[in-house]
C-alpha positions in Angstrom: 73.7 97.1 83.9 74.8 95.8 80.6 78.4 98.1 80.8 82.1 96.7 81.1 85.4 98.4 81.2 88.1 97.6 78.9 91.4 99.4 78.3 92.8 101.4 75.1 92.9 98.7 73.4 89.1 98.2 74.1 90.5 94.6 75.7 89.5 93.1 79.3 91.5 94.9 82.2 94.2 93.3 83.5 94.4 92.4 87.6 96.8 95.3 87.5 95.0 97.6 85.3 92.0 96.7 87.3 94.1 97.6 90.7 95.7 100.8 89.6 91.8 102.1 87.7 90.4 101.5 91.4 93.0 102.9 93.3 92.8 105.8 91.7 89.0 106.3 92.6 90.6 107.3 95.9 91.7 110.3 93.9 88.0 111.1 92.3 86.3 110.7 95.6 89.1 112.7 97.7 88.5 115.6 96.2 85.0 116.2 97.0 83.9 113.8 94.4 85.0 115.8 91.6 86.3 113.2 89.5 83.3 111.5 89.3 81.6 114.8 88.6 84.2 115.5 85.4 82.0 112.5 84.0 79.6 114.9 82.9 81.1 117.4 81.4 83.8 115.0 80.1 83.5 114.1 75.5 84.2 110.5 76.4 82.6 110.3 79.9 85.7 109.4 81.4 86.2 110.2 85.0 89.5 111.3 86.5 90.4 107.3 87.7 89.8 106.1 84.2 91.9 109.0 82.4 94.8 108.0 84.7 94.5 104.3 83.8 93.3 104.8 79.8 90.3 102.9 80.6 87.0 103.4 79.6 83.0 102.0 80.5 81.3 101.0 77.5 78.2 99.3 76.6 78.4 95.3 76.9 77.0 93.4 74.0 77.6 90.1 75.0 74.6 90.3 77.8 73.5 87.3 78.3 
């Protein structure tokens, strides 16, 4: 898909970034998806999991 998630730093995840971001997706689907949903209305297309974790999805340019 060409994306990748990195942290504030805009570095790789750590294993326990990466556990705490997808742990919290339990959160943005719980509540009848709206986390996931906040992605659209959200400046930096964060959804509630990666606003809890300062993560973020961004475009990968190393494709290979």
């Amino acid at each position: 898909m060409g994306i990748k998630v990195v942290n504030a730093s805009r570095e790789r995840l750590t294993l326990r970034e990466s556990v705490g971001r997808n742990m919290s997706k339990l959160l943005s689907y719980g509540i009848v998806g709206l986390g996931f949903i906040w992605i659209l209305f959200d400046k930096n297309k964060q959804g509630w999991h990666d606003k809890l974790n300062h993560t973020y999805v961004i475009k990968n340019d190393n494709r290979v």
